[in-house]
N, C-alpha and C positions, 0 to 999 in steps of 0.2 A: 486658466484659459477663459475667454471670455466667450458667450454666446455669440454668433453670429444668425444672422436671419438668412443669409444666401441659400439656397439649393446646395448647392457644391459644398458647403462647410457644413450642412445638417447632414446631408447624405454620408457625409465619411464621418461624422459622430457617431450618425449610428452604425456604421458601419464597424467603426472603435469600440460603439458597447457592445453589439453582437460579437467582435472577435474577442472581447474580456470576459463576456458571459460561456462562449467556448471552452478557453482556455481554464477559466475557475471548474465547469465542468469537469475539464480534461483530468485534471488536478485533482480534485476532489475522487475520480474513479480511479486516478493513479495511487494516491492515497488508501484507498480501500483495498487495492487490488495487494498493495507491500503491507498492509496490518494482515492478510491475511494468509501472506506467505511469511512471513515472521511467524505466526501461533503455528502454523503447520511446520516451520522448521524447532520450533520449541518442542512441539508434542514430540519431534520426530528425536530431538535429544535425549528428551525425557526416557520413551521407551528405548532407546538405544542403551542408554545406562541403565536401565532398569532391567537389562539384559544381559548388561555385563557384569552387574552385581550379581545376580543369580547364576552366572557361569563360574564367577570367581570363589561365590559360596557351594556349590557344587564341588567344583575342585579340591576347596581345602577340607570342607568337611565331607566329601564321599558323597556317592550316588545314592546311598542309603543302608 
């Protein structure tokens, strides 16, 4: 796209990079917000099985 010098075609460029500078924000907090319910739903596996393997080893070898 080519510059223009009018008023009306600066104003809504920048108005185009304010809403992409927005959006890449948006994006980027959206991003951070799913890495860190990913590692909370990982941990949350982790310990889940690491619970079910000590109930299952419970089980088979006795309470003690």
């Amino acid at each position: 796209m080519t510059e223009h010098s009018c008023l009306r075609c600066r104003d809504y460029l920048e108005q185009e990079r304010a809403w992409q500078q927005v959006l890449r924000e948006k994006q980027d907090a959206w991003f951070k917000v799913r890495q860190d319910l990913e590692l909370r739903l990982t941990l949350t596996e982790c310990l889940l099985f690491a619970a079910t393997v000590a109930l299952v080893l419970i089980a088979v070898f006795g309470g003690g």
